[in-house]
N, C-alpha and C positions, 0 to 999 in steps of 0.2 A: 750525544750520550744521554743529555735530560732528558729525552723522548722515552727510551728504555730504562731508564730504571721507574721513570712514571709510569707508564704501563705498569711496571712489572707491584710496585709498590701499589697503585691501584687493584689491582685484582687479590694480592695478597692481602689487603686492607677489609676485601669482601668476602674472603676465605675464613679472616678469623673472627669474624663477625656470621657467617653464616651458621645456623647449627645445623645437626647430623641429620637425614632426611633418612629414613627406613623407604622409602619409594622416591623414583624419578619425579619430574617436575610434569604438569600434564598440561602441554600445550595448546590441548584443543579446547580449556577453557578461556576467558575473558583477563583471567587476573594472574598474568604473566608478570615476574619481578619484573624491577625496573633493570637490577643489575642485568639478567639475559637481553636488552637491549642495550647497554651501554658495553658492556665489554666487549660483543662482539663488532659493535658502532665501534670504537676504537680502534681495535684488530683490524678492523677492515680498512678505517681510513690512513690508519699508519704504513701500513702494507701499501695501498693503491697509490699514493701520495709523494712515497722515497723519491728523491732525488740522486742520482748518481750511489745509491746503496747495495752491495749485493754484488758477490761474486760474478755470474753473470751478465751485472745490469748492461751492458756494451753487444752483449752476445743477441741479449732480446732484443737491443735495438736492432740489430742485422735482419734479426726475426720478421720484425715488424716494417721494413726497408724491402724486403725480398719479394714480401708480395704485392707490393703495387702495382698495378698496373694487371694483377691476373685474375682470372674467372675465378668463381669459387671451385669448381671440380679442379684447377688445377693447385687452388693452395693448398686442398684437403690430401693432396698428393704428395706432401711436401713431406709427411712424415708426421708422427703426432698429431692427428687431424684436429682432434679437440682444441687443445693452443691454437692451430692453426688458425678454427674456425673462430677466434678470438679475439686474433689481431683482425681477419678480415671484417667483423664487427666495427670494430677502433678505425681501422680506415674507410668502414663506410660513413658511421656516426662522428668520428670526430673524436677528439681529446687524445690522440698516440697512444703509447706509452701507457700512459696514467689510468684509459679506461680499460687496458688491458689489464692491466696491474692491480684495478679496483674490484673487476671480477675475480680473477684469482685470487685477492683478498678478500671475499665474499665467501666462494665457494670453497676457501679454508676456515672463515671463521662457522660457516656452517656447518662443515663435517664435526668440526671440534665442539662445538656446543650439541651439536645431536649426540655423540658421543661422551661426551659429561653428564648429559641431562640426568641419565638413571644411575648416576654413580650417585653412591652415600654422603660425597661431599664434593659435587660439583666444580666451586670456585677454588677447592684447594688442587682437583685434580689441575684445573687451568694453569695456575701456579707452577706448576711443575711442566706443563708444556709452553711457558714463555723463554725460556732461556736459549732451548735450541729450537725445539719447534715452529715457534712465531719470529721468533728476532733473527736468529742465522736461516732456517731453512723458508719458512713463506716470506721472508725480506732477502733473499738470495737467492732463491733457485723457485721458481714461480713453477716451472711446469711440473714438479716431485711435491710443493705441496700443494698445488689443487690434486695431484695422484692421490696423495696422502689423506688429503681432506675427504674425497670420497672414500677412499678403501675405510675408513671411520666407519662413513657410514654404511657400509657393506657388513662392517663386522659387527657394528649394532644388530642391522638384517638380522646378520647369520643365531646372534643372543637370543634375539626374539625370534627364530625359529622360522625365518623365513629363508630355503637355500634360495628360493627362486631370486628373489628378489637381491640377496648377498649375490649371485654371478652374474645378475645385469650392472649396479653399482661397480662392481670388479671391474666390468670392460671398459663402464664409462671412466674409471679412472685410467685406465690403460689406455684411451683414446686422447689423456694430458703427459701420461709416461710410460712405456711397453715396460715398463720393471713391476707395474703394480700387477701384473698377471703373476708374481709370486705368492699372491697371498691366497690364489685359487684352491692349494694343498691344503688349507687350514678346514674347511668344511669336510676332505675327506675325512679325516683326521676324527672328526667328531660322529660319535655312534651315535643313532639319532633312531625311534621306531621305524620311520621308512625310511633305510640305508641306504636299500636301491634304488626310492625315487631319488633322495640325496646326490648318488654316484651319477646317474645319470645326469641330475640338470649341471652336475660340476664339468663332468665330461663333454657333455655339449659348450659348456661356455670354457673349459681349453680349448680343443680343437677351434671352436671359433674364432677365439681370442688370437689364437697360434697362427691361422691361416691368415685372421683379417690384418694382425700388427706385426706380426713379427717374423712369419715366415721368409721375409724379403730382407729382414739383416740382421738374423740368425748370426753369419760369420763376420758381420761389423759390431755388434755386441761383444762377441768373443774376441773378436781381436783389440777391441777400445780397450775392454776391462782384465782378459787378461793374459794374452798374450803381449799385451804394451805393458804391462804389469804396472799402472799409472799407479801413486803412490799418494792417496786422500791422507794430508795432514791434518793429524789429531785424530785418523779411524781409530785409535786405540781408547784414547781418550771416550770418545763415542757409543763406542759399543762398550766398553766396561757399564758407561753410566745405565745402560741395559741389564747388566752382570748383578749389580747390587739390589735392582728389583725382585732380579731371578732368583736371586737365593733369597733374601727376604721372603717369595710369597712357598716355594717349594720349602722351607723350613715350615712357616709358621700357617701352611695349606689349608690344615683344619679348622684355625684359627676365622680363615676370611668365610664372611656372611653372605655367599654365592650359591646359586644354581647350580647343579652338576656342570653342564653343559660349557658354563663360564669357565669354572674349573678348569676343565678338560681342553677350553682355550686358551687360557692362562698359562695352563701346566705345559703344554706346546711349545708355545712362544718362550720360555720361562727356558727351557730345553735347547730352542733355536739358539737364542742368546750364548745361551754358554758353549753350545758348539763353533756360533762364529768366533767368538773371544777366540777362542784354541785359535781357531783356523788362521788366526791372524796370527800365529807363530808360526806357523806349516807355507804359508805361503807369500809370497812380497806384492799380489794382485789386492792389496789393502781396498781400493777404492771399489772393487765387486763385493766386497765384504760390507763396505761403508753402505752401499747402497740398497744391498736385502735389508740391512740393520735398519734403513730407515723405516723400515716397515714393522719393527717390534717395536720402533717409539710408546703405541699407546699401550705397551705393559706399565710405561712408568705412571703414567694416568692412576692406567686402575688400582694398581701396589697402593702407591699415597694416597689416594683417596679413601681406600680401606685402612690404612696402617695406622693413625690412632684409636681406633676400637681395634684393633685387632692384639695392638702393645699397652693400650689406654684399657679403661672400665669402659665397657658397651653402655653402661646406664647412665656416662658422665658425658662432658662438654668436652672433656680432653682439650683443652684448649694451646695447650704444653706442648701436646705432643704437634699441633698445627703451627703451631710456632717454630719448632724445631723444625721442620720438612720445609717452611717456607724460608728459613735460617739458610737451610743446606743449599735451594735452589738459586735464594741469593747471591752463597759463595760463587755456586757455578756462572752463574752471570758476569760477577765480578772478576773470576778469573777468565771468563774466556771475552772480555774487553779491554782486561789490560796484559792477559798474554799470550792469547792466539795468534796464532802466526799471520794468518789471515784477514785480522782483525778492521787493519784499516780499512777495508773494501766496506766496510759499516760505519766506518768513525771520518766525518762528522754524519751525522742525520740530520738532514734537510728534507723539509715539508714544502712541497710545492707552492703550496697556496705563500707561505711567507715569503717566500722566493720571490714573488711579483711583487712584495713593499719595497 
């Protein structure tokens, strides 16, 4: 449990020390913070390193057991090629488990730091995705956040006006989990001068998407999620913490210092959200709900990163108000380690390398 609240206290330590940036961070110069190496150095190594952590962790060992002994065309076959093609890595190079787990720790903490970089207040956006984004979902379910970590940065892309570029990220994430093909809809969504090139490169990369991952379990989807009407403890929980963004940024709309285009992504997702909330009264397939929901995570990013200028003085440090947002996220940590139902599968945290003293 020391492992996570130092993280979590680390980054918030860098949140309230950082001031408000009017532009992203420009990585193509020399004089990169130290913090954009250390956090994501963290991230990665706690992530890569868990010991028996994480709902799953027994299931990727099967993962990584199953394809011994086979060609690459046939692990790529296996389902998920991208994971796939992950573990066969780990069992060529060496390290199980861990080197699998260290990329996926990598390719999450990169999505998320591409994705912070041009927010107004970077390290407090982080803040707010250590609780469930780093600590339960990329230390628990490894193949939904390398999905997650690229659909990031896809929807970076799509900000900065690149669809082409937003439906290749798409697939590649869909090539760690066929659910990330949900967030394909978000670029139609957005009016853009060329709509038609837009509709086109979206349309090509579903159909592609559709044929290359998913046309072949189509009806093992539907029947996993909701015909077995599986029952994700705490989806409520989950997606509310979605809900409270929602109406935050749809209230106070005019208020945030964005792009049309942002907006109009924001206000989207902002919409999604409170349609799944509902939906989570309408029907008992909780865990299909849980699962699209993971993919409006980064509404809560942008909300708090905007939300002391937007409740605070634009010309001030706000400092109050970062204080309070890194308060609330705390709580959420603290409740979901001493009352998640699930919880244990996290508690204790063991780091490999001390394991060997």
């Amino acid at each position: 449990m020391l492992a996570y609240w130092t993280l979590f206290f680390l980054v918030a330590a860098f949140a309230v020390a950082e001031p408000r940036r009017t532009e992203g961070y420009n990585y193509s110069g020399k004089r990169l913070p130290v913090v954009w190496v250390i956090v994501p150095a963290v991230i990665t190594f706690l992530v890569g390193f868990r010991v028996e952590v994480g709902g799953d962790w027994y299931a990727y060992l099967d993962y990584l057991e199953r394809i011994h002994g086979l060609s690459l065309q046939e692990v790529l076959s296996l389902g998920d090629p991208g994971y796939q093609l992950l573990n066969y890595i780990a069992s060529a190079v060496g390290g199980g488990i861990y080197t699998v787990n260290l990329l996926c720790g990598f390719f999450f903490s990169l999505g998320l730091m591409v994705f912070c970089k041009n927010l107004p207040r970077p390290m407090l956006a982080i803040v707010t995705a250590i609780p469930y984004m780093t600590i339960v979902l990329a230390m628990g379910y490894s193949r939904q956040a390398t999905a997650l970590g690229f659909g990031m940065i896809a929807l970076n892309a799509l900000i900065h006006k690149s669809t082409f570029r937003f439906s290749i990220w798409i697939i590649v994430a869909a090539l760690f989990h066929k659910s990330a093909v949900l967030l394909i809809p978000v670029a139609a969504l957005i009016s853009s001068k060329s709509r038609m090139l837009s509709v086109l490169w979206i349309t090509i990369a579903a159909v592609g998407a559709y044929i290359i991952l998913l046309q072949d379990s189509v009806d093992a989807l539907y029947a996993n999620y909701v015909e077995a009407e599986y029952q994700s403890q705490g989806a409520l929980i989950r997606v509310f913490m979605c809900v409270v963004p929602s109406v935050i940024f749809l209230y106070y709309r005019n208020l945030f210092n964005m792009l049309v285009k942002e907006k109009q992504i924001w206000g989207w997702f902002s919409y999604a959200s409170l349609i799944s909330f509902a939906i989570l009264f309408l029907t008992s397939a909780s865990t299909a709900v849980d699962r699209v929901a993971l993919y409006l995570l980064p509404l809560q990013l942008v909300v708090f990163a905007h939300l002391p200028e937007v409740l605070g003085n634009p010309n001030k440090a706000n400092k109050q108000w970062v204080l309070l947002i890194c308060s609330y996220y705390c709580l959420v940590l603290f409740v979901w380690l001493f009352f998640a139902g699930h919880n244990f599968a996290w508690l204790p945290y063991q780091f490999y390398p001390f394991t060997l003293l």
